[in-house]
Every structure is written in structure tokens, then in C-alpha cells.
N, C-alpha and C positions, 0 to 999 in steps of 0.2 A: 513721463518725460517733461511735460508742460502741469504746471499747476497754478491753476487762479483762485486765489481767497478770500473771497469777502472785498471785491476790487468794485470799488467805486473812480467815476472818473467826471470831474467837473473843467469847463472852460467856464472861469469867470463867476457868474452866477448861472450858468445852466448847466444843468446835469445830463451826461451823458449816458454813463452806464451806471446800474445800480446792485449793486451788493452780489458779484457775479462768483460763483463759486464754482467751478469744473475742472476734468484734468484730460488731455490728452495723452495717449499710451505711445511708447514707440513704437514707429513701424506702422502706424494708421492712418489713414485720412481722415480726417476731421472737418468736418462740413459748419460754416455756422450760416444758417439760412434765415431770411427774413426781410420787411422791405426796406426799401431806402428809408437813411436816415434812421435806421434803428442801435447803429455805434458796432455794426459788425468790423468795419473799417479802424474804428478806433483800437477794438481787442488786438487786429493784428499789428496795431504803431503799439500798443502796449511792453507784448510780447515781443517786439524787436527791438522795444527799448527806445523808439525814437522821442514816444512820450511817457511819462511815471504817472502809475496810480496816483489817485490824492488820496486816497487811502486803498487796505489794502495788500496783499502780497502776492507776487510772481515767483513761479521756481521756475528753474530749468536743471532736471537732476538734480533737484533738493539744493542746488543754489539763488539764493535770495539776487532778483534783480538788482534789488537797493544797496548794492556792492560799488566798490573802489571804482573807478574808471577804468584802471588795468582789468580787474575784473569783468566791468561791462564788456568791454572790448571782446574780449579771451572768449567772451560767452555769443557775442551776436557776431564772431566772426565761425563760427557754426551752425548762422542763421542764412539766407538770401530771402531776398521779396519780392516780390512782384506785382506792382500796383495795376489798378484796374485800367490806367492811361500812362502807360508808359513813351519816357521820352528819349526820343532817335539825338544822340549825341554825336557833333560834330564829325565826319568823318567817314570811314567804313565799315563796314560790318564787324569786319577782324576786331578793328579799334574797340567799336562799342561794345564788344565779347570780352574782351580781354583788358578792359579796365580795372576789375579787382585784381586778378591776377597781379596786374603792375602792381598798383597801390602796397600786396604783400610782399611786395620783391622779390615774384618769382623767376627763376631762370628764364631764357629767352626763351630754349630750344624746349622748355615744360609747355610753358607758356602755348607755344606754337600744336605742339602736340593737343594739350587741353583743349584749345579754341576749336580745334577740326574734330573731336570726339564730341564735343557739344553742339557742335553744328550739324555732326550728323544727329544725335542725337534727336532734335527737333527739325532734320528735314529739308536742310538747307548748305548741304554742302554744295561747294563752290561759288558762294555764297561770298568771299572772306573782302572779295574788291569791291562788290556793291556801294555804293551810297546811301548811309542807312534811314538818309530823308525822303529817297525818293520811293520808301519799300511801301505796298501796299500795309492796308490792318491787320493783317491776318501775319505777313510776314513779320513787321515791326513787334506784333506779339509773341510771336516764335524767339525772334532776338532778344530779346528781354527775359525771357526766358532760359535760354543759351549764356548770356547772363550769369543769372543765379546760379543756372547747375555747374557754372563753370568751376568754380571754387570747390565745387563737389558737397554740398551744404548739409548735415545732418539734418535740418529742420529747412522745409523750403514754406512760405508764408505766401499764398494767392488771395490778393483782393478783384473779386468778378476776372477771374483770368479770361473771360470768353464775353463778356458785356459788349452790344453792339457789332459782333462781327458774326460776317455770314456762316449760315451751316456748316459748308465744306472745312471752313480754319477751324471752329467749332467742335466739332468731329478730330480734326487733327488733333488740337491742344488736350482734348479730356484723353485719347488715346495715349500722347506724352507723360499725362498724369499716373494713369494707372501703371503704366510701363517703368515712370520714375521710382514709383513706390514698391511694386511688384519686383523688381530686378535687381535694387541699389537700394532696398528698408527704406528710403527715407521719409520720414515723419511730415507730413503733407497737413497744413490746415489753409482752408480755402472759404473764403467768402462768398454768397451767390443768393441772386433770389430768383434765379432757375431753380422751382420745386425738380423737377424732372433731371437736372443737373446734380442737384442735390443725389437724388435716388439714384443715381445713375454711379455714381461715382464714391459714398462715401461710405465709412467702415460703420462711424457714427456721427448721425444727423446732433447739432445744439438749434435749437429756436428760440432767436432774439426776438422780442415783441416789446413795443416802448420800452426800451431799455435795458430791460429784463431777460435772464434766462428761462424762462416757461418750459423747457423739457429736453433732456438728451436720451435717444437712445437708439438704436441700428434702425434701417428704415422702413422696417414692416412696424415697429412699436409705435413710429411717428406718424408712419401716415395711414395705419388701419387702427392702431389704440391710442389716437390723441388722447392727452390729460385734459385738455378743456375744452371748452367751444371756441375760444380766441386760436389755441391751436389746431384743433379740426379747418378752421376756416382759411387761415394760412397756407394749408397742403392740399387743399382743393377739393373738401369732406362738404359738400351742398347741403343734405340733408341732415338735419339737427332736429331734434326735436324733443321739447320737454315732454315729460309724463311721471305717471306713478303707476308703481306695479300694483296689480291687484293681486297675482296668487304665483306664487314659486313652487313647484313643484320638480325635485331634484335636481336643479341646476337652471328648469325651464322655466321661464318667467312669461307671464300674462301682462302685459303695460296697453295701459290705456293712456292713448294720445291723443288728444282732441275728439275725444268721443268713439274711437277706433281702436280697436285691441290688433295690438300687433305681439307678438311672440320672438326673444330674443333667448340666447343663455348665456346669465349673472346669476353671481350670487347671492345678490341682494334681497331682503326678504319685501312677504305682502306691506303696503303701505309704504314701502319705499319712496322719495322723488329722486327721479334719475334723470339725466340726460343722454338723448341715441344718438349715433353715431351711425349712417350709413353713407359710404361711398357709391358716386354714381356708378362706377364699372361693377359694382355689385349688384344691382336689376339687372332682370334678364326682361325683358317684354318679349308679349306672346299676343298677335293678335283674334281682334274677335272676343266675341262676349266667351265662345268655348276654346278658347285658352288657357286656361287654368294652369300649373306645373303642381309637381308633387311637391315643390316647397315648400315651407310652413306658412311662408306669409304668400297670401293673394288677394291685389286690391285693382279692384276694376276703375279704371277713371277714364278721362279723355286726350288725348293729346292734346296741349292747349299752346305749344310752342317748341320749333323746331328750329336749331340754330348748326350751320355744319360751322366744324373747329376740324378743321384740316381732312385727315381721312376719315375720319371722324363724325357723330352728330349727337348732338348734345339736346337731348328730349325734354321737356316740362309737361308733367302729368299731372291733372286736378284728378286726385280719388278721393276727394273731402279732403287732403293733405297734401298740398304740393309737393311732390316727387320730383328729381330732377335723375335720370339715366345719360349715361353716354356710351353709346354702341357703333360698331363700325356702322359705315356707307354701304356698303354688300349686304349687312343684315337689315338694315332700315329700306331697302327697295325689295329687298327678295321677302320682307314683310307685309312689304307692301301697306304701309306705313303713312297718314298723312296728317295733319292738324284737323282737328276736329277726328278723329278716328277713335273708336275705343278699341281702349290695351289693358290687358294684363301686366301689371307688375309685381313682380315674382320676386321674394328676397330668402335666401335661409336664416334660422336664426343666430345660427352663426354667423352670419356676416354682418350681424350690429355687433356695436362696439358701445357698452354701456358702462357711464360714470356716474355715480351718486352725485347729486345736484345739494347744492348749498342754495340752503332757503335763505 
């Protein structure tokens, strides 16, 4: 439905994005994750046409952005958007909903209809007298929202729909999301650099990195088989680690890492240089020297750093290889578990994720 080709995008002398080639399908959410300032914001002003490639092509249904003005129009009024800071216009709630409507000269009594379907939509019926400067964050995002769907938009366009508001509106809004898309087809791409927003909500993850596209694809491919190390490190993949295989044996590969043979399965032959991939939630720790698991890999070290991340705790292991684990709170006390303690870290081979390394 959406198609980017070769889109390069400069202000001035600085380059924004570079040579970006992907397409969104209809009916999908399309996630483009990555941190600030990486021009995920710019794709969506691309794609709505507020700014033009400098070079470059956009389709929308194998229509060339770089059309008539009639045409632009015809084409982004199929579009809505929704910026990351959205601003509360003069008035009330009703008003600030039912501003495109007007602009398209819709009837009154649609009009009126529309605005109370989109309100409930996003949760805020009765809503229509408010003041829409006095609404909290969470609400004022709702509205903006109610908004866009109000036109009933083929393509709806979120830049950080959820940035800086609390959990609870949080929860609401990616709820709206899935609900918009699930219920009504429509074509959802959204910017974020909630990794966990990302995976939570999209059909297919893109990762923007300095400017660049570096990888799309559903989100077990992005965040258990990142393509690199720049993107493993992005989606919250700690442990990396260069090595070279010493011996493959049907699928099962021998790599030595810093002096340590760990066991993964690739297909990469003996003499390979590869780069690992393991995810922290992938160790299992087992305390005690006789903790061993029937994993394939067991590497005894010590706990050298314990950090809790919510319900959460987030391990640092010396086994000659710093390991980083993250396992709940309930299993880290009922392990009975401290810094300085030794533990078994326990991985299958399965659970690396192994990429041929450029020398």
C-alpha cells in the first residue's frame, strides 16, 4: 500500500535519511523503532507529504507522491496523523474532533454523528463540552486521536503516540491501536522507541539506525535474529560475542569465544568468524557449584552485579565472559541468589542467534 525507494532526505546540508527502501502492506501495523533523532519522524512527514523526498520515490497504491496538487490532496486526505505532541485547539472537545470534517464540507448532522463514534471510540464520551486545554495528557492524546479517526482514514500515521504519558493512558492508546486496525483494516504505521511497544503491537518491526534502514521483519526475526550487532544492541540483545567456529557437526557448531567453547546451531562451517547473539531472558541460572542443567551450554561464574528493573532483576555474570541474565524477583530470592554467589548459566543451543562476521 505504502512504498519507499531509494528516499533520501536532506535539510540544507544535513542529511537526514538515506537511501531508504521498504514497503508497507495493507491492513498492517508497521512499527519504525529506533532512538531519537534517527528521522523515524521524518518518514511519517514524508509519507503524508508534508515534506518531499530530495530524492527518491513514494507510492501510495502505486501512486507517485510527486503528483499534481489535486492529486496530493485526493491522496493525504486518505491519510490522518498524529504527532508525538499534539496541540489542544481553541475551544472544545467537539470543536477540536470535528475540524476536518468541517474543512471537507461535511454535513452537520454526519458531522455530529462522526464526532460521538470517535469519541467513544477512544473512551471519552461526554466528553464533546470539555475545554480541550484544560484535558490532562493522556486525554489531550485521546483527542487527537478522535481526530484522525474521525475522517475514518485508510492510512492512520503515529509519531511516539504514547511518549511521556503514564502507564494507565499508555495501556488505553495501544489498546485503541490494535482495535483500530483489527476492527476497521486500517493501515497503521507508528513511530517509537519503546522496544517493548514496538513488540507489543506491530505486525512488522523497520529499525532506523543513523539514518538508515538496518532491518525489517515480524518481531521474533528482530529481536531473537538481529542482522547485526548495531541491531542486536538496539532491541535489548546484552550479550554479543565475537568467535570462530572450530568444528560443525550437522548443524551443531563448536565456537570458541575468548578462550571458551560454547555450542550453538549454524550453518556455518569449521574456521568460520561469526558473531553470538544471546538474549538475556534466554539463561536460566541454577545455583551452586551442583547446578548444572541438561543444556548444552554450562558455564560456572559469579555473580558480579545485581540490578532490579522493575519486577524484574537484571544479573551480571563473570564465567571468564560476562554474561548478563534477566529473571524475575521470585526466582532470584527463592534462589537464593546474591553478588558474589556462584551460578550456573545455562543456555541451549538454540537459543543463540549466530551471524557470519565481516573481517
Amino acid at each position: 500500500m505504502i512504498e519507499l525507494v531509494s528516499v533520501c532526505k536532506r535539510f540544507g546540508g544535513k542529511e537526514v535519511l538515506r537511501d531508504l527502501t521498504f514497503s508497507v502492506q495493507k491492513g498492517e501495523i508497521f512499527t519504525l523503532i529506533g532512538p531519537s533523532g534517527t528521522g523515524k519522524t521524518t518518514i511519517l512527514r514524508l509519507i503524508n507529504m508534508l515534506d518531499d523526498p530530495t530524492s527518491g520515490t513514494i507510492l501510495i497504491d502505486g501512486r507517485d507522491t510527486k503528483a499534481s496538487e489535486g492529486e496530493r490532496v485526493m491522496l493525504r486526505r486518505r491519510m490522518s496523523v498524529v504527532f508525538q505532541k499534539p496541540a489542544a485547539l481553541r475551544g472544545n472537545v467537539y470543536e477540536n474532533v470535528a475540524l476536518g470534517l468541517k474543512f471537507r464540507g461535511t454535513p452537520a448532522g454526519e458531522v455530529r454523528q462522526r464526532v460521538s463514534e470517535a469519541l467513544g471510540l477512544v473512551g471519552l464520551e461526554g466528553y464533546e463540552e470539555r475545554n480541550a486545554t484544560t484535558l490532562s495528557g493522556g486525554e489531550l492524546q485521546r483527542v487527537a486521536i478522535a481526530r484522525a479517526l474521525v475522517s475514518r482514514p485508510e492510512i492512520l500515521l503515529m509519531d511516539e503516540p504514547t511518549a511521556n504519558l503514564d502507564p494507565g493512558s499508555t495501556e488505553r492508546i495501544e489498546n485503541l491501536i490494535l482495535t483500530q486496525n483489527r476492527q476497521f483494516g486500517t493501515t497503521i504505521v507508528l513511530s517509537t522507541h519503546d522496544m517493548i511497544q514496538g513488540q507489543r503491537l506491530a505486525t512488522r518491526i523497520a529499525v532506523i539506525l543513523d539514518r538508515e534502514l538496518r532491518q525489517v521483519g515480524d518481531s521474533r526475526e528482530i529481536f531473537y535474529h538481529p542482522g547485526s550487532r548495531e541491531v542486536a544492541r538496539m532491541v535489548g540483545v546484552e550479550n554479543i560475542f565475537d568467535g570462530r567456529i572450530i568444528a560443525n557437526e550437522e548443524g551443531l557448531a563448536s565456537i570458541d569465544v575468548g578462550g571458551f567453547t560454547i555450542f550453538a546451531t549454524c550453518p556455518y562451517p569449521a574456521g568460520s568468524s561469526v558473531t553470538v547473539f544471546i538474549r538475556p531472558e534466554e539463561l536460566l541460572l541454577l545455583g551452586g557449584e551442583k547446578g548444572r542443567s541438561s543444556a548444552r551450554n554450562n558455564l560456572l561464574g559469579t555473580i558480579s552485579r545485581v540490578t532490579p528493573i522493575g519486577p524484574n532483576i537484571r544479573i551480571q555474570v563473570d564465567a571468564g565472559v560476562l554474561l548478563v541474565a534477566v529473571i524475575t524477583r521470585r526466582s532470584y530470592d527463592d534462589l537464593g541468589l546474591s553478588p558474589g554467589a556462584p551460578v550456573y548459566c545455562s543456555f541451549k543451543a538454540s537459543a543463540l542467534h549466530v551471524v557470519e562476521r565481516v573481517r
